[in-house]
C-alpha positions, 0 to 999 in steps of 0.5 A, spaced: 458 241 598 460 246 604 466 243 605 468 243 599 466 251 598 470 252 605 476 249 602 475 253 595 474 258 600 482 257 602 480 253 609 486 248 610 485 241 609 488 239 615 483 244 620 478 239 617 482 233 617 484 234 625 478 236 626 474 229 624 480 226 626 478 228 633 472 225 633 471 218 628 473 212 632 475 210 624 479 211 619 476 217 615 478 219 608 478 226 606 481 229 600 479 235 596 480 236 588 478 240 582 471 238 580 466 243 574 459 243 574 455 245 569 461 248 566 462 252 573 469 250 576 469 249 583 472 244 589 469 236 592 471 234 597 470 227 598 469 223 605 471 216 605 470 211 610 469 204 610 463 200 610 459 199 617 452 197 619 454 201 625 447 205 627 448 210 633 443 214 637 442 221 639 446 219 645 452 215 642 454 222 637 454 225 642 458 222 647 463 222 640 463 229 640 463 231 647 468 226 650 473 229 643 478 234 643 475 239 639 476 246 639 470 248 644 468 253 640 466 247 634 464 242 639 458 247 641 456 248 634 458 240 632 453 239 639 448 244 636 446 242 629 447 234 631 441 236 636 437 240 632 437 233 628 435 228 634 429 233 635 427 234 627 427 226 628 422 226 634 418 231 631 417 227 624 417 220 628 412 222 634 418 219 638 422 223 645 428 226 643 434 220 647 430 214 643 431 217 636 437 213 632 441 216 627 442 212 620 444 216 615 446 222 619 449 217 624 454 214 620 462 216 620 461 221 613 456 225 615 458 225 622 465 228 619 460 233 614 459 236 621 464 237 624 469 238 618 464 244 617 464 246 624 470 247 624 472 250 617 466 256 619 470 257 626 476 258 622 474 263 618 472 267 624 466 270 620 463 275 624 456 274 620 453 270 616 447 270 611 443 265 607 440 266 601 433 262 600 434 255 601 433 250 594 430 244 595 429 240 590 423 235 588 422 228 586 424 223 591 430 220 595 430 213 598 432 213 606 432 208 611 424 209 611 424 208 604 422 211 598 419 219 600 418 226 596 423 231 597 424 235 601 424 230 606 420 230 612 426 232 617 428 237 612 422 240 613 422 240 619 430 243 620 427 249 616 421 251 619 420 259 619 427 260 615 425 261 607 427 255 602 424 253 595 422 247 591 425 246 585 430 248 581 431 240 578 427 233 581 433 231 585 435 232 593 439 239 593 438 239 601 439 233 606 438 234 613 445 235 614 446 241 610 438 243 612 441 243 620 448 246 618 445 252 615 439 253 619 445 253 626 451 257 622 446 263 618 445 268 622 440 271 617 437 269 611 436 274 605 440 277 599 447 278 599 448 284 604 452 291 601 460 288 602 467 288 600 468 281 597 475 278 598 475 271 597 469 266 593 469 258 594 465 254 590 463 246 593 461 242 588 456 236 589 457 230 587 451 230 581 451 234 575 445 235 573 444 239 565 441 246 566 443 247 573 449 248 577 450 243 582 454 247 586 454 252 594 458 259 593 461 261 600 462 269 599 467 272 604 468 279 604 467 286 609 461 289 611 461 296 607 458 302 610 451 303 605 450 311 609 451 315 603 446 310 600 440 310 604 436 307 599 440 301 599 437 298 604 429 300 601 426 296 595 422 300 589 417 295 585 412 295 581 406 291 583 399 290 580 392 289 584 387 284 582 380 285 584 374 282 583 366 284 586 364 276 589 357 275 592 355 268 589 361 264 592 360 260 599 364 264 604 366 257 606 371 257 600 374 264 601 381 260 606 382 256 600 382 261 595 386 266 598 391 260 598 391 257 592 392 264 590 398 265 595 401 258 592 400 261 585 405 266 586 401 272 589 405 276 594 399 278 598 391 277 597 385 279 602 377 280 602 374 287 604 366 286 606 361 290 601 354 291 600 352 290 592 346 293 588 339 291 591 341 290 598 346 284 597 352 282 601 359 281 597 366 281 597 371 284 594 378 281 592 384 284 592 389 280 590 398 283 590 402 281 585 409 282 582 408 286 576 411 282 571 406 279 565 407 270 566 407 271 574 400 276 573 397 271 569 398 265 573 395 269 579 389 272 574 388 265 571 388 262 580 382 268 580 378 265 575 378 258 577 377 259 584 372 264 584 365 265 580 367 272 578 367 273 570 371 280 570 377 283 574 380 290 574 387 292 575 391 297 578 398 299 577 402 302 583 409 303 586 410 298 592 416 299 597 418 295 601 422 295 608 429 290 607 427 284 610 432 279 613 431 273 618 434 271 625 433 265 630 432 267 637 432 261 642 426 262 648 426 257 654 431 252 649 426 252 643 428 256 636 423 261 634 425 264 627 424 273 628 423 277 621 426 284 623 425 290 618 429 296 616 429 303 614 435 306 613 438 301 617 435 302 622 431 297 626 422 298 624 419 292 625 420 286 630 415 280 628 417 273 630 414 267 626 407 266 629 408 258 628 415 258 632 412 261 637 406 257 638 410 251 638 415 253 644 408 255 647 406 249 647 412 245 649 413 249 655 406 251 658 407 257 657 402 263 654 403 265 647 402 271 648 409 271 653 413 267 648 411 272 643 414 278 646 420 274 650 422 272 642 421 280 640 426 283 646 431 277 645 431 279 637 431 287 639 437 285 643 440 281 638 441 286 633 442 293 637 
């Protein structure tokens, strides 16, 4: 799909092909045509090659690529993305990085994936890309372990930190592959930023499924000054605070109930300790919440199932929010996913994923307390 986007997005075939070609010991395939997706047009390109046991570890895609004539510059984002997988794999598997094998990422079509897209994002020169929420998907997909729910293990794993969704439809709307190329080429994940758009490519995937559009759009165009709109850059809603006095609920319970209510569509939840009449020690929940009817509802309703509470009251209030982006900073070799806020366009706030930090602390020996604040300054550096 994102090859098929970058060629719509007017990327020559041969960049692509010359590039595949510099790598696969085989003949590959490589063919871009016409295609419409739930009545949406855009371009598949297809990637065929010919039928292989060949399973090939870590280190053998590695050395295809290295020993290649790959233009350094996609040889590095090629290395990069094939090593995110091999560590995704070790995670998943409980195994060192060298002994993982490849299955399906090793063979020839997806090794062609990551390079033909490689090189068709260096081609384009693009100073900075931005990723909306990643879509998943739901249902299962059968792989070289069997048959395991979507978003597949690995998938998961590749995503750790950066934002992504289940759903819309009961099919795998993101592989591995996609999952690495993303999480390696996006600089940001969030909304599309103010810009001037010169050219729109649309990749089809190979499944049309009714009711949704099996497609990737490639959006290129010019950053736009936003100065004379200050605003721009702040978000206005309206959000309703759900709240309810508990004081016969097992405080035991209350981790699970504030995630339920997280899970339920809250933006935020939290207890305030209180003391009730005749001397008795309660809580009050507070619960966040979009101030739209069906998502109140879902909430309201999650309050009443996992509290003992019989009543809520409500409040309206105007909520503003500082635009929020995501970028990815390395700390000793180990990802960490940051969340940078602005006012104005002006950085406010720097705030490194506490689960990213806690990993690379981990694996490094390190105090948490040092990775933390290496991945803040690497972050504040990044973006001035």
């Amino acid at each position: 799909m994102l090859l098929g986007a970058l060629v719509d997005a007017g990327v020559p075939l041969e960049v692509i092909r010359d590039a595949v070609d510099a790598v696969t010991p085989e003949p590959v395939e490589l063919r871009a045509e016409p295609a419409t997706r739930n009545g949406f047009a855009a371009t598949r390109c297809l990637v065929r090659v010919a039928d292989s046991a060949t399973e090939r570890s870590w280190a053998d895609v590695r050395r295809l690529v290295e020993d290649s004539s790959l233009d350094p510059a996609v040889l590095d984002v090629a290395l990069e993305v094939f090593g995110r997988i091999a560590e995704a794999e070790a995670a998943v598997h409980g195994v060192a990085v060298d002994d993982v094998h490849f299955h399906e990422v090793g063979a020839l079509d997806s090794i062609a994936d990551v390079v033909g897209v490689a090189a068709g994002f260096v081609h384009l020169g693009l100073d900075w890309l931005v990723c909306s929420p990643v879509a998943l998907g739901g249902g299962t997909v059968r792989i070289a372990h069997g048959a395991v729910g979507v978003p597949a293990p690995a998938v998961v794993e590749l995503l750790r930190g950066l934002p992504s969704y289940g759903g819309p439809v009961d099919l795998e709307l993101t592989t591995p592959t996609g999952a690495a190329l993303l999480a390696v080429l996006a600089d940001e994940f969030g909304p599309q930023p103010p810009m001037a758009v010169d050219t729109v490519g649309v990749g089809a995937g190979g499944r049309d499924p009714a009711g949704h559009a099996n497609v990737v759009r490639l959006v290129v165009g010019e950053a736009v000054d936003t100065d004379a709109n200050p605003a721009a850059e702040q978000r206005t809603e309206e959000a309703l605070v759900i709240e309810a006095n508990v004081d016969d609920l097992d405080p035991r319970l209350w981790p699970d109930v504030i995630a339920a209510l997280l899970d339920a569509g809250a933006s935020d939840a939290w207890l305030t300790p209180i003391l009730m009449k005749k001397g008795r020690p309660a809580h009050t929940l507070h619960v966040l919440v979009a101030a739209d009817a069906d998502a109140a509802d879902a909430v309201r309703r999650e309050v009443f199932r996992q509290t003992s509470t019989i009543g809520v009251r409500e409040q309206t209030f105007a909520k503003v929010a500082l635009d929020r982006e995501f970028v990815a900073v390395e700390v000793d070799g180990h990802r960490v996913a940051v969340k940078l806020a602005r006012l104005d366009g002006e950085l406010m706030n720097v705030q490194p994923e506490y689960a990213d930090v806690r990993a690379a602390a981990r694996a490094t020996g390190r105090p948490v307390k040092d990775v933390l604040a290496e991945a803040a300054a690497h972050a504040r550096e990044a973006t001035s």
